[in-house]
N, C-alpha and C positions, 0 to 999 in steps of 0.2 A: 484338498486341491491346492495346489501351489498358486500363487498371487504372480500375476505378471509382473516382472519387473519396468521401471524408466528408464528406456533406452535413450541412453545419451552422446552424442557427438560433441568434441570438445574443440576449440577451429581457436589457435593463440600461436604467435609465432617465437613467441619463450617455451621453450624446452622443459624451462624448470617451473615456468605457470601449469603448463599442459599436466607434468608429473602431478605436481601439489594438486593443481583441481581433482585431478583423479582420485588419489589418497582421500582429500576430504568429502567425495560425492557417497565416494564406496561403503565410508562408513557408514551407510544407510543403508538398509537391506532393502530399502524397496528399488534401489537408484543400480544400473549395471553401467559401465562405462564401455560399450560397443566397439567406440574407433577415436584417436583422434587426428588432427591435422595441422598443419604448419599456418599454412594457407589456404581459400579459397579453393582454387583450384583442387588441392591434393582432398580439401573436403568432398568435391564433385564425385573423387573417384572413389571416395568412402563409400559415401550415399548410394554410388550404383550396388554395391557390395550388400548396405546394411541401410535400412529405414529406421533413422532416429525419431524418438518421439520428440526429444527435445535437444535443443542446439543452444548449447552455450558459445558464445561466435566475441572476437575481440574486435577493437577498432582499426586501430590504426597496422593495417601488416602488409606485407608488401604482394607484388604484383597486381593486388584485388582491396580496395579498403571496406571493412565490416559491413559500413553502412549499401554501397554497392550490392554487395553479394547477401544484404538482406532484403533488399527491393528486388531482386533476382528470384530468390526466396518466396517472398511473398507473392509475386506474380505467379510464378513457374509450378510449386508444389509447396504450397505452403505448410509449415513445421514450427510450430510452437519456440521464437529465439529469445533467450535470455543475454541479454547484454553484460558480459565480462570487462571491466573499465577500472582505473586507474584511479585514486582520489586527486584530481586535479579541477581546478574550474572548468578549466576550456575542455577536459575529457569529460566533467558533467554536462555540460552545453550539450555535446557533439552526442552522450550516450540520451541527453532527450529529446534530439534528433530520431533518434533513434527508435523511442517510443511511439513518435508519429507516423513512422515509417511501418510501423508493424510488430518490433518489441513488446513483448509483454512483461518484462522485468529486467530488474539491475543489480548487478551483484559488484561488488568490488572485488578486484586480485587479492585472493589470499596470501597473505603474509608471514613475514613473524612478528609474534609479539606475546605479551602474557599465557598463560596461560586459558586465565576467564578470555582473553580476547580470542583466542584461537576455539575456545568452545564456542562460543557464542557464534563468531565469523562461520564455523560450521553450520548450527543452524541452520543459519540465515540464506548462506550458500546451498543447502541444503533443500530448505523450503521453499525458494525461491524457484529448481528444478520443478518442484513438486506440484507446484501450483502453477506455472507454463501445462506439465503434463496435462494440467482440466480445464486446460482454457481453450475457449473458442477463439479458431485463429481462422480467419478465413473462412471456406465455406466446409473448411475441415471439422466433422462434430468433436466435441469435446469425448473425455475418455468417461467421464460420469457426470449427470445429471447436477450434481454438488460435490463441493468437498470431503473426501474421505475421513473418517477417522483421524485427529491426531494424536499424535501420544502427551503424557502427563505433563503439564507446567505451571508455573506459578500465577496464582489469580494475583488481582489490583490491591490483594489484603498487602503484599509484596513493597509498594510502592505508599499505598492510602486506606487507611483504615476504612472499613465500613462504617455511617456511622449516620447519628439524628441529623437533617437538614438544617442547613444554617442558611437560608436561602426568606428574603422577607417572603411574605404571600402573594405579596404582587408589586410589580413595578410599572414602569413607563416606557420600560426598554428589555428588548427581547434577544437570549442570547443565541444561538445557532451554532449547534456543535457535528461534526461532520466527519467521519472513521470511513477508509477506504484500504484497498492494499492491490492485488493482482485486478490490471487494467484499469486501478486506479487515478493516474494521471490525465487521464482524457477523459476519465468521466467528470473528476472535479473541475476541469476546463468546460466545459459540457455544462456544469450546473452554475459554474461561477458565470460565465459570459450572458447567461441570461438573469443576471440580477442587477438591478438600479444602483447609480454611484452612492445611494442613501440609504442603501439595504442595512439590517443587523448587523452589530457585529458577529463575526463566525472565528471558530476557532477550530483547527483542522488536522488529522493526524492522517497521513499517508504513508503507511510503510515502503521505508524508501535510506538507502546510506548517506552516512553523513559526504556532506558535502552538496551532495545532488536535491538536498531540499532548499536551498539557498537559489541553486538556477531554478529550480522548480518555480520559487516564487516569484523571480526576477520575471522571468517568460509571462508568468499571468497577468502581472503588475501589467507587462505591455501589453495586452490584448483583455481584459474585463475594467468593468467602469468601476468597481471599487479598487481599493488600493489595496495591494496583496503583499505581504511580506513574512520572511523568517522569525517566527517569535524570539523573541527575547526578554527572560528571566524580569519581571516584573511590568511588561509591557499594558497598556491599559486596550479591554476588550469595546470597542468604539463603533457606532454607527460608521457605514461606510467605511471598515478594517476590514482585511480578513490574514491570522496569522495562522499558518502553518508550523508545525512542530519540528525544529531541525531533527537529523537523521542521528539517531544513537541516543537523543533522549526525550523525557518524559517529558509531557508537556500536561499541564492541570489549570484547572480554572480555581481564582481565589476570588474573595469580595472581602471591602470595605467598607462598612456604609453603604454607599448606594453605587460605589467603583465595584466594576469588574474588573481584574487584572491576572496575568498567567504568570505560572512557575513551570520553571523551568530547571529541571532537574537530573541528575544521574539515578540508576538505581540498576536494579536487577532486569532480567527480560521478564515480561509480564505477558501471558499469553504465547509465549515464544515471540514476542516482537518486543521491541525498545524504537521508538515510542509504540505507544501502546494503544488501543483506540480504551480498553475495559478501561487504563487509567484516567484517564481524559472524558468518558461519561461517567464514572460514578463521581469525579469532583463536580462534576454539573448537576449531576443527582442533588448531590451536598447543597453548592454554593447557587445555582439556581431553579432548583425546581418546577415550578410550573411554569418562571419567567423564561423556559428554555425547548427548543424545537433541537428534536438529532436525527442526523439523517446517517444512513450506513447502505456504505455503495459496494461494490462490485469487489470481491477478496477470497479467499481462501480462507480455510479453518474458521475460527468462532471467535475470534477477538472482535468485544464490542457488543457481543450477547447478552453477556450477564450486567455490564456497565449498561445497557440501556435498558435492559427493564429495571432496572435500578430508578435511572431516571422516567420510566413512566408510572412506577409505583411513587415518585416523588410529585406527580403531575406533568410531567414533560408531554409533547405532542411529539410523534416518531414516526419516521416516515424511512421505505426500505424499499430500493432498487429492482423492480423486477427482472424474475427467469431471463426472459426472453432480451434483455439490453444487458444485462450481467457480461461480463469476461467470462467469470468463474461466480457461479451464482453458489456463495458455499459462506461469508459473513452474513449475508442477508439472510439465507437460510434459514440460519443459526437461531439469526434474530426472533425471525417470525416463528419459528417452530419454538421458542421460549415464552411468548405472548409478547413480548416485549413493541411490537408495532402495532399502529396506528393506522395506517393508509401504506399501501403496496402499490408502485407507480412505476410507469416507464420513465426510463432517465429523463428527457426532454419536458416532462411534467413536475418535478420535483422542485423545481424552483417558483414555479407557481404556489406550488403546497404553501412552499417554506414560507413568503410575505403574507401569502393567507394566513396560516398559523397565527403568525406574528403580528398578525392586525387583529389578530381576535382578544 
């Protein structure tokens, strides 16, 4: 029996973006490219024609702007949109806009460049389709219950060796590690707004391009009581911190003595993503053990699986997003279907979890 394909509508008012998205969607046999469009409007009369599952939709195009004709979208007949955007500040602002409006993911215009970068960019572009296709958008159900099957990639061995815990037995401060990806932004807006300016330090992987985790943290910074920001390569992990993993690399926990502190690094795609959530829990495996609580939110595919039972064969406490508050209930899946969690909670309770945890 033949697999339905992702039907996709592609709405960019570049000629030669609309071409290349197409080229790099197709190379995926499960992805079909149905229609695409200039504008707005010429999408309307797509859509009378063909019912895309998912819409890759640009910002800034004329007669109609993106964000417009996705609030249209989302009222009207809602359709799973992935945000197609430029690496610019003000087009990361405006694409996560976007995500509050109803987006479920962000891809950057395909380019040229490298080779690795053009493989990789596919992906990304790629998975990113893929995982809209399973997400709940509205009162539209999802296409499956979790995430499908994905195909072969490289584990955390990739990036950070497996390896004996270097983590003392116990400390005085508790670290808080956090992996997300599809409808991941509003969930960790969601868990961060409900924690005290004197919470854990947390340290955070959101799959998401570069550039766009920089506004990502800005936005939090202004709306939760601790202080939110883009890691940076030897940053210290601090009560009342919480650093986010810029977009394109690894971010890892290291110790000192009794310092916590992150690295931040280049490397391979690890699980099919860069950053990585598998790499960022097995270094907490490592360097905090039992002094560490992870929580794994709302995402596609299994990145994050094997790096947290990692850490709760190290002693970590782990807590995983339920079905029912999921985007795409297909990381947490993962998770719990590996043993790897502890407590199964709705989003709005997890932040409870988390200071409990960490007063224990």
């Amino acid at each position: 029996m033949e697999t339905k394909k992702i039907r996709v509508l592609i709405v960019d008012d570049s000629a030669s973006v609309r071409q290349t998205l197409k080229a790099v969607l197709e190379t995926d046999d499960e992805i079909e490219v149905i229609a695409t469009a200039s504008d707005p409007y010429s999408a309307v009369e797509q859509m009378k024609q063909h019912t895309p599952d998912v819409i890759t939709l640009d910002i800034e195009m004329p007669r109609m702007d993106g964000i417009t004709f996705l609030k249209k979208i989302m009222n009207q007949h809602p359709i799973p949109v992935v945000i197609c955007s430029s690496l610019t500040e003000s087009g990361s602002e405006t694409a996560l806009a976007a995500l509050e409006s109803g987006a479920v993911e962000i891809i950057t215009k395909p380019k040229v460049g490298t080779k690795q970068f053009i493989q990789d960019s596919t992906v990304r572009i790629c998975d990113a389709v893929k995982s809209a296709a399973y997400s709940r958008v509205g009162k539209r159900p999802a296409l499956a219950v979790a995430a499908p099957p994905v195909r072969p990639k490289l584990t955390a061995d990739a990036v950070i060796e497996r390896g004996n815990s270097e983590a003392m037995i116990m400390t005085t401060e508790k670290i808080v590690a956090v992996g997300a990806s599809t409808g991941g932004t509003e969930a960790i807006k969601t868990f961060l707004e409900k924690l005290p300016a004197n919470c854990p330090g947390i340290v955070i992987v959101q799959h998401m391009p570069e550039k766009f985790t920089s506004s990502f943290a800005a936005r939090l910074d202004s709306l939760c009581q601790p202080t939110v920001r883009e890691a940076q390569d030897g940053d210290s992990v601090i009560r009342g911190q919480v650093l986010i993993a810029p977009g394109t690399k690894h971010l890892l926990l290291k110790r000192s003595g009794a310092r916590y502190f992150v690295e931040v690094k280049d490397g391979p795609l690890v699980s099919r993503h860069r950053p990585s959530v598998d790499v960022l829990f097995r270094s907490v495996a490592r360097y905090a053990g039992r002094n560490a609580v992870g929580v794994i939110l709302t995402g596609m595919g299994d990145d994050g699986a094997r790096g947290m039972l990692e850490m709760r064969e190290a002693g970590a406490h782990n807590i995983a997003q339920n079905e029912e508050t999921c985007v795409v209930f297909g990381m947490p899946a993962e998770a719990i279907k590996a043993g790897a969690v502890d407590n199964v909670l709705p989003l709005d309770r997890i932040s409870g979890e988390v200071i409990r945890a960490c007063a224990d």
